[in-house]
C-alpha positions in Angstrom: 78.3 114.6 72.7 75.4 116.7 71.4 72.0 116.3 71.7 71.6 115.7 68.0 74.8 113.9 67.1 73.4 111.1 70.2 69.8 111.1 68.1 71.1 110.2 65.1 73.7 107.9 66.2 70.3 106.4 68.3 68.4 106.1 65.4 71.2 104.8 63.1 71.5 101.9 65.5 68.0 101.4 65.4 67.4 101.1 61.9 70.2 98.6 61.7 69.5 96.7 64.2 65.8 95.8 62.7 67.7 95.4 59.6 66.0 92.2 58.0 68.9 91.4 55.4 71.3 88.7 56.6 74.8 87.6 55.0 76.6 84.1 54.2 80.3 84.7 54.4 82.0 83.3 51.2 83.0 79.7 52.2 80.0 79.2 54.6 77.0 77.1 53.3 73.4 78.5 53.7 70.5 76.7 55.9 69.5 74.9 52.3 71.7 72.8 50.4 70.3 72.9 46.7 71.7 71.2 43.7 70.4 72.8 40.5 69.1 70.4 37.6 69.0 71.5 33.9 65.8 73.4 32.9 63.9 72.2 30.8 61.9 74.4 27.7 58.8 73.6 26.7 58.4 76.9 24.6 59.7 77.9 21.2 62.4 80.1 22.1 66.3 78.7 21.5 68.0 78.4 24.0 65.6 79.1 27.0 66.7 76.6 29.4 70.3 77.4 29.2 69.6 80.9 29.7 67.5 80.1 32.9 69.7 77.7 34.3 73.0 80.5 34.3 70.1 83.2 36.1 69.1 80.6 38.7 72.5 79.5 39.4 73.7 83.2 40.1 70.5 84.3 42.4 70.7 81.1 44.8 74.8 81.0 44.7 73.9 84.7 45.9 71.4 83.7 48.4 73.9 80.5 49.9 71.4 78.4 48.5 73.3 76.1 45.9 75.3 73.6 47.0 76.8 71.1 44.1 78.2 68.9 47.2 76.0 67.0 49.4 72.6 68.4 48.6 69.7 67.5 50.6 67.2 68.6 48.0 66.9 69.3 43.9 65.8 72.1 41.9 63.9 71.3 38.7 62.6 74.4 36.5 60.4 73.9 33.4 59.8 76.7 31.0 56.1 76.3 30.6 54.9 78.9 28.4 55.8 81.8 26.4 53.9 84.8 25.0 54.6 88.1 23.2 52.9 91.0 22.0 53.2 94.8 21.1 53.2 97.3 24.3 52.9 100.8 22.5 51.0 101.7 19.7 52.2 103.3 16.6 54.3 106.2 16.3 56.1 108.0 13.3 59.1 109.0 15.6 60.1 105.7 17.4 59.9 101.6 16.7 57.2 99.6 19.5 58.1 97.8 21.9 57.0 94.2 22.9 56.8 92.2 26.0 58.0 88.6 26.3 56.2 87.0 29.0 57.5 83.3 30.3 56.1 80.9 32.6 58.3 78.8 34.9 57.3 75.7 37.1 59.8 75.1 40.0 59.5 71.9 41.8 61.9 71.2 45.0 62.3 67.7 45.5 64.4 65.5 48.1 66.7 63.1 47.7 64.3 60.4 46.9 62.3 62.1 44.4 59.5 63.3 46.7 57.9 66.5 45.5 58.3 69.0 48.5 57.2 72.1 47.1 56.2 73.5 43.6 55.1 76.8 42.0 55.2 78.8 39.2 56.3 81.9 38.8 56.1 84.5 35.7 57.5 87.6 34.3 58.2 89.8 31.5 60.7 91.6 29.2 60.9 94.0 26.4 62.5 94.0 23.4 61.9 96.7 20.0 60.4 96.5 16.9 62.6 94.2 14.3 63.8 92.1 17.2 63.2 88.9 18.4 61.3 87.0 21.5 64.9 85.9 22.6 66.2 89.6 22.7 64.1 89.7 26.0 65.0 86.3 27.3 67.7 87.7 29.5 65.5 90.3 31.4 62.7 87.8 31.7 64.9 84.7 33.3 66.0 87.2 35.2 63.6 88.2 37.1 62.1 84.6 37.0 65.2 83.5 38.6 64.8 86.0 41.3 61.4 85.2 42.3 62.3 81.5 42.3 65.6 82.0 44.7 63.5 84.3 47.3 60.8 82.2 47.2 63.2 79.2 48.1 64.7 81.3 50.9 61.6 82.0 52.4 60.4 78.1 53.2 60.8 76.5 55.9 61.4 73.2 54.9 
C-alpha cells in the first residue's frame, strides 16, 4: 500500500473515530423516555400549538427521545409570544419580506409533576408581503422544535 493511500485511509479513521454523532437503531429506545403533552398557544396565531406539537414530535422521535410507553418524564411547551415585522425596505421590483418571531417555554417534568428543567427558546421565519404571520409558522416551530429536542439531549438528568 502506498504511502498516501495508508495517510488517508489514517486520517479517515481518525476523523470517524472522534465522530461526535451517535445513532438509535429503529426499535431501540434512547437514554430519555419522553411523552409529549399538547402545546399550548398563548399568541394570536391559529393553529400554533398544533403546528408545534407535529415539529416536536418529529425532532425527539429523531433524536430516540419520545417514548408514548412508559415515560419517565413529560414534555410541556407553551407558545409564549409572537411578534412580526418588515425585514427589507421598499422596492419597486420585489414585495418585503417579514419575520415572525415566536417564543416557546419548555418545561420537563417527572412523573409526579415536579418541574426538572425549563427554558425558553426562540426563533424566526419569513414570509412576503400580502401573507400572513402563520405563512411562517412552519419555519419558525421548526427550528423551535430543534432547539428544544437538542437541548433535551444534552441534560443529564
Amino acid at each position: 500500500m502506498s504511502r498516501i493511500r495508508s495517510l488517508i485511509l489514517l486520517l479517515l479513521l481518525v476523523n470517524l473515530v472522534s465522530c461526535r454523532y451517535g445513532f438509535v437503531l429503529e426499535g431501540t429506545e434512547g437514554g430519555k423516555k419522553i411523552a409529549l403533552d399538547a402545546s399550548t398557544n398563548k399568541t394570536h396565531l391559529r393553529e400554533a400549538g398544533i403546528v408545534l406539537d407535529t415539529y416536536l414530535e418529529q425532532s425527539l422521535a429523531s433524536m430516540g427521545l419520545l417514548s408514548p410507553k412508559d415515560p419517565k418524564q413529560r414534555l410541556e411547551c407553551s407558545m409564549v409570544s409572537s411578534t412580526s415585522g418588515r425585514i427589507t425596505s421598499n422596492s419597486l421590483t420585489s414585495g418585503d419580506r417579514y419575520r415572525l418571531t415566536i417564543s416557546v417555554l419548555a418545561k420537563l417534568t417527572d412523573t409526579s409533576g415536579k418541574v426538572l428543567w425549563q427554558s425558553t427558546f426562540s426563533d424566526t421565519g419569513t414570509f412576503s408581503e400580502g401573507g400572513q404571520d402563520e405563512d411562517a409558522l412552519d419555519e419558525a416551530c421548526r427550528q423551535v422544535s430543534l432547539q428544544i429536542a437538542r437541548a433535551l439531549a444534552a441534560l443529564r438528568i
